[in-house]
N, C-alpha and C positions, 0 to 999 in steps of 0.2 A: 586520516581519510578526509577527502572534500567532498563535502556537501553542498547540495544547493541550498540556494537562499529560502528560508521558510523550511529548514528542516535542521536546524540545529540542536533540538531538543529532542529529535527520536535518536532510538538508540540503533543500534546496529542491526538487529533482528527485526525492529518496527518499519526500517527503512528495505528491510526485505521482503519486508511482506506486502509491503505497501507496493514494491515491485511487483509479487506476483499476485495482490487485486487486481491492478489496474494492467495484468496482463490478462485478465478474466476470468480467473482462476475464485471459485466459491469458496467457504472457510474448510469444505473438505476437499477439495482439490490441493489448500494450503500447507493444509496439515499431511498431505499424502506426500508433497512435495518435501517438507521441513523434516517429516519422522515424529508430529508433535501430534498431541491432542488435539481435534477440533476447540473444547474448553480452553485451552492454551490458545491456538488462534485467535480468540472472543478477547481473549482478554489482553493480547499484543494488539489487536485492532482498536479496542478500546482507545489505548496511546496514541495509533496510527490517524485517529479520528479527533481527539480532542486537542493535540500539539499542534498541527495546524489551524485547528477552528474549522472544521468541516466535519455537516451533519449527517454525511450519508456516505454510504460506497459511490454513487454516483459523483459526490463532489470532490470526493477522494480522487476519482481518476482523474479529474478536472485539474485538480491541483498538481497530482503529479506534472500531468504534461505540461501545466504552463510554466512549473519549477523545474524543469528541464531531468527530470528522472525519470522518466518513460519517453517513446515517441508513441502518440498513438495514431492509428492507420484508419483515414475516412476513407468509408466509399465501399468500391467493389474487389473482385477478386484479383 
Protein backbone atom coordinates (compact mmCIF):
# COMPACT_ATOMS: atom_id res chain seq x y z
CA UNK A 1 0.00 0.00 0.00
CA UNK A 2 1.31 3.71 -0.65
CA UNK A 3 1.31 6.07 1.75
CA UNK A 4 1.80 9.57 2.00
CA UNK A 5 4.63 11.12 3.39
CA UNK A 6 4.29 11.45 7.32
CA UNK A 7 2.22 8.52 7.57
CA UNK A 8 4.48 5.52 7.62
CA UNK A 9 3.89 4.37 10.96
CA UNK A 10 0.09 4.19 11.13
CA UNK A 11 -1.26 1.12 10.46
CA UNK A 12 -3.95 0.36 8.18
CA UNK A 13 -7.10 0.89 10.46
CA UNK A 14 -5.39 4.28 11.97
CA UNK A 15 -5.09 5.46 8.31
CA UNK A 16 -8.86 4.79 8.13
CA UNK A 17 -9.86 6.46 10.63
CA UNK A 18 -7.97 9.17 10.25
CA UNK A 19 -9.95 9.26 6.79
CA UNK A 20 -13.04 9.25 8.31
CA UNK A 21 -12.14 12.16 11.22
CA UNK A 22 -11.18 14.51 8.93
CA UNK A 23 -14.15 13.58 6.93
CA UNK A 24 -16.22 14.81 10.00
CA UNK A 25 -17.24 12.03 11.37
CA UNK A 26 -17.20 12.18 15.68
CA UNK A 27 -15.66 8.71 17.48
CA UNK A 28 -19.33 7.54 17.28
CA UNK A 29 -20.08 8.33 13.75
CA UNK A 30 -16.52 6.15 13.45
CA UNK A 31 -17.38 3.49 15.30
CA UNK A 32 -20.84 3.24 13.51
CA UNK A 33 -19.07 3.35 10.38
CA UNK A 34 -16.11 0.52 11.26
CA UNK A 35 -18.84 -1.98 13.36
CA UNK A 36 -16.24 -1.10 16.45
CA UNK A 37 -16.54 0.28 19.94
CA UNK A 38 -16.52 4.01 20.40
CA UNK A 39 -13.55 2.65 23.26
CA UNK A 40 -11.87 1.02 20.20
CA UNK A 41 -11.97 4.37 18.23
CA UNK A 42 -10.23 6.29 21.37
CA UNK A 43 -7.64 4.14 21.34
CA UNK A 44 -6.94 3.81 17.29
CA UNK A 45 -6.98 7.71 17.56
CA UNK A 46 -4.70 7.72 20.23
CA UNK A 47 -2.14 6.32 17.26
CA UNK A 48 -3.78 8.51 14.58
CA UNK A 49 -2.71 11.56 16.98
CA UNK A 50 0.61 10.72 18.38
CA UNK A 51 2.42 9.11 14.91
CA UNK A 52 2.16 12.27 13.27
CA UNK A 53 2.87 14.64 16.14
CA UNK A 54 -0.61 16.35 16.26
CA UNK A 55 -2.42 17.44 19.42
CA UNK A 56 -5.80 17.58 18.44
CA UNK A 57 -8.57 16.42 15.91
CA UNK A 58 -8.27 19.84 14.63
CA UNK A 59 -4.70 19.29 13.56
CA UNK A 60 -5.45 15.94 12.52
CA UNK A 61 -7.44 17.09 9.67
CA UNK A 62 -4.76 19.75 8.96
CA UNK A 63 -2.28 17.18 8.34
CA UNK A 64 -4.23 14.97 6.60
CA UNK A 65 -4.97 17.35 3.77
CA UNK A 66 -1.59 18.78 3.57
CA UNK A 67 -0.25 14.94 3.31
CA UNK A 68 -2.45 14.51 0.65
CA UNK A 69 -5.04 11.99 2.25
CA UNK A 70 -8.04 13.83 2.31
CA UNK A 71 -9.19 16.73 0.03
CA UNK A 72 -10.82 19.16 2.18
CA UNK A 73 -13.60 21.42 0.85
CA UNK A 74 -13.53 25.43 1.97
CA UNK A 75 -16.21 27.55 1.56
CA UNK A 76 -19.85 27.22 0.55
CA UNK A 77 -22.35 24.88 -0.74
Amino acid sequence: MCVPAGQEGLTPRELGMWRLLAGGLDNAGIAGELDISVSTVKNHLTGVFGKPGVRDRAQAVIAASESGLVAVKVGGA
